[in-house]
N, C-alpha and C positions, 0 to 999 in steps of 0.2 A: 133250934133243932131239939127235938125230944130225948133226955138223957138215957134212952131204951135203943133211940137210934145209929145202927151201926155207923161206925167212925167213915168218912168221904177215902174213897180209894183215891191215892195220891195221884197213881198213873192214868187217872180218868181225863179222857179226852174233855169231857163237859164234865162239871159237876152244881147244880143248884141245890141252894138249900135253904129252906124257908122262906122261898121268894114271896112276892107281896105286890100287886099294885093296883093303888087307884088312882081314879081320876078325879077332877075339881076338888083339890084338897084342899082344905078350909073352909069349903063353898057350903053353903045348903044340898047342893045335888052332888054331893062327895060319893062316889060309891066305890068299892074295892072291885075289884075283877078277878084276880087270883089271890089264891086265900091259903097262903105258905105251902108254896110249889116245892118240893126236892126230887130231884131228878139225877142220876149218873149216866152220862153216854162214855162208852169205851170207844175205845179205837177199831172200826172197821165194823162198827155195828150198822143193820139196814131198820130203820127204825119208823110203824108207823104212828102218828098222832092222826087219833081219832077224837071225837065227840059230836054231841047235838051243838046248832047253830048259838050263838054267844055264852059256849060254855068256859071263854079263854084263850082258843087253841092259835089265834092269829096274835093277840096279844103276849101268850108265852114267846111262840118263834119269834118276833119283834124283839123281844128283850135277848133272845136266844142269841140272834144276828145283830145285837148291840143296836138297835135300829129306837129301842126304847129304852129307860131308865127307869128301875123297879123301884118303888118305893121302901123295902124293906127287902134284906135277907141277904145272899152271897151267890152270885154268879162268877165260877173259875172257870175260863176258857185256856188249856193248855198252859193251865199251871200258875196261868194271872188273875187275881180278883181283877174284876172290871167294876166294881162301885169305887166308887172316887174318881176312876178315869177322867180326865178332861177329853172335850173333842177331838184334838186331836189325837189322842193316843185312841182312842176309839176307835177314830176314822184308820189309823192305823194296823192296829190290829183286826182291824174288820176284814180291810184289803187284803192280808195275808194271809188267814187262816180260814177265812169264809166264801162259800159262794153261795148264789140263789140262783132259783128257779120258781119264777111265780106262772097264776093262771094266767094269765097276759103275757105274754112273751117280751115284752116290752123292748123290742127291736127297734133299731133305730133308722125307718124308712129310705132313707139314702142313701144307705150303707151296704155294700157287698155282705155277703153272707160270712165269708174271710172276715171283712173290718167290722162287723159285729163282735164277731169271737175274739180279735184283738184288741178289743175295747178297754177290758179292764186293766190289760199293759199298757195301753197308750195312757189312762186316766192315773196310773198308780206310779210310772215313771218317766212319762212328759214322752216317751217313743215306744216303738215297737223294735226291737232286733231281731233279726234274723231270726234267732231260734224258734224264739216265741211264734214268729210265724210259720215258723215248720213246723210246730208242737201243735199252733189251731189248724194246720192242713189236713196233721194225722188224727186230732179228734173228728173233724169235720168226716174223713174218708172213712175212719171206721164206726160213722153214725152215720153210714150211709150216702154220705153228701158230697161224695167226691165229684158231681158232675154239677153240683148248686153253688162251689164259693164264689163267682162270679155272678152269681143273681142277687136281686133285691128281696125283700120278704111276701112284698108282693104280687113275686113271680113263683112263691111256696105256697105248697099245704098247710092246713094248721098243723097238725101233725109234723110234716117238714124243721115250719119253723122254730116251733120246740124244741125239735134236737138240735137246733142251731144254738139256743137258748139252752140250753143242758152243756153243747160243747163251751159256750162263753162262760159257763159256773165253772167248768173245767179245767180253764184254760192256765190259770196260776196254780193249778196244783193244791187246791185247798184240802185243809186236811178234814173240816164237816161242809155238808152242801147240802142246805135247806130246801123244802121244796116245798111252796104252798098251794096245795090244790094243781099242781103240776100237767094234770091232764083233766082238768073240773070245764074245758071250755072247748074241749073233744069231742070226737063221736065214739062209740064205742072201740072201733077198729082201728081207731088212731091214738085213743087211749088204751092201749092194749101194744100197738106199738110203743107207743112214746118207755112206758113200764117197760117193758122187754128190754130198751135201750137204756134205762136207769138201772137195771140191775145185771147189765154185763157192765157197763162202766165201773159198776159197785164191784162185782168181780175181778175185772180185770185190772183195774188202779187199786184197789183198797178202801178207796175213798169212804168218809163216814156219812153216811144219810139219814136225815131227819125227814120226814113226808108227810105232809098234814092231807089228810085224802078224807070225801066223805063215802067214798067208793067203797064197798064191803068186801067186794071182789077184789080188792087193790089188795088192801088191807093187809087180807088172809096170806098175800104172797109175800108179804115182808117178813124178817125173821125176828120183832118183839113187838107188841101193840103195848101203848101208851094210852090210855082214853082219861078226856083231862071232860068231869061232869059238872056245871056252878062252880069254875074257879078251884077245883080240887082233882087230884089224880084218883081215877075212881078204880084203876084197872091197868097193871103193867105186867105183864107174862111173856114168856117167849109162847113164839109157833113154830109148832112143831109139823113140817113139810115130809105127808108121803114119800117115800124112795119110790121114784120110776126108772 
């Protein structure tokens, strides 16, 4: 980190700083891809990541969601460095503080709309209880789904199924919820939905959102843009939303 740059706020929900990573290290075709990332996410921020196509911005969230291993720098997620981590504590702290949301819904076709959402209970504690199941009923009902837990995905909309897939990010209570390209595989009027539905969630829980969108219209309605340009943050301000 630059001795000019300000000290990491402790109570930061994220904090990177001088992240770093390449691939085929040692190789002849060794190349870097982020080139000393620093980043702070607060608590209850709607946050979007923008850029042009292989400027980083799947590779940042990957390291973000502990999903990768950065070659160089300091990733604190709620107050842990996660370099040195072994897998399991990875795997660990991933399950608890993290959810996703990608352009694939990545539903699991046999599955009730219900046993979707209670997926990542069942994977994280060998069962479902009760609660848990009264907790994805009332995501499911207040994302509109209260007449789908009993359908399969293939009995949904794409639009549909996504908020089944927004309610499954939901479901443990994560305190950030990634979202990559979240409505990139939309039509317009269901990606318009599906957004609608990601930031009353964001309203209504707290919850902290990360959203990697190439949507400009997306963009404009989250409250800080991030644009990550060749591996470097080119662009991070807040936006600032007309009063209607």
């Amino acid at each position: 980190m630059s001795p000019d740059a300000p000290a990491p706020d402790a109570r930061a929900l994220l904090t990177l700083a001088d992240v770093r990573k390449s691939y085929n290290l040692g190789l002849p075709s060794e190349a870097e891809v982020l080139h000393g990332v620093s980043l702070e996410v607060q608590r209850g921020e709607f946050i979007a990541l923008i850029g042009p196509s292989g400027s980083g911005k799947s590779t940042l969230l990957n390291i973000i969601g502990l999903l990768e291993v950065m070659t160089a720098g300091s990733c604190r997620l709620l107050g842990q460095e996660v370099q040195g981590m072994d897998d399991a504590a990875l795997t660990l702290l991933r399950r608890s503080a993290l959810g996703f949301v990608f352009q694939f819904h990545h539903l699991l076709p046999a599955f009730s709309a219900l046993e979707n959402v209670t997926l990542p209970a069942l994977m994280r504690e060998g069962r479902v209880s009760a609660k848990q199941r009264e907790h994805a009923r009332a995501l499911l009902a207040s994302l509109g789904l209260a007449a789908a837990m009993g359908k399969r995905p293939a009995e949904l909309s794409g639009g549909m199924q996504q908020r089944v897939a927004i309610a499954r990010a939901l479901v443990m209570s994560p305190a950030l919820v990634l979202a990559d390209e979240p409505t990139g595989n939309l039509d317009t009027a269901s990606s318009d939905e599906v957004f609608v539905q990601l930031r009353r969630m964001h309203a209504e829980l707290g919850t902290t959102f990360v959203v990697v969108t190439h949507d400009p219209r997306l963009a404009a309605r989250c409250d800080r843009l991030v644009e990550l340009v060749d591996g470097r943050i080119a662009r991070d301000e807040a936006i600032t939303h007309a009063a209607t």
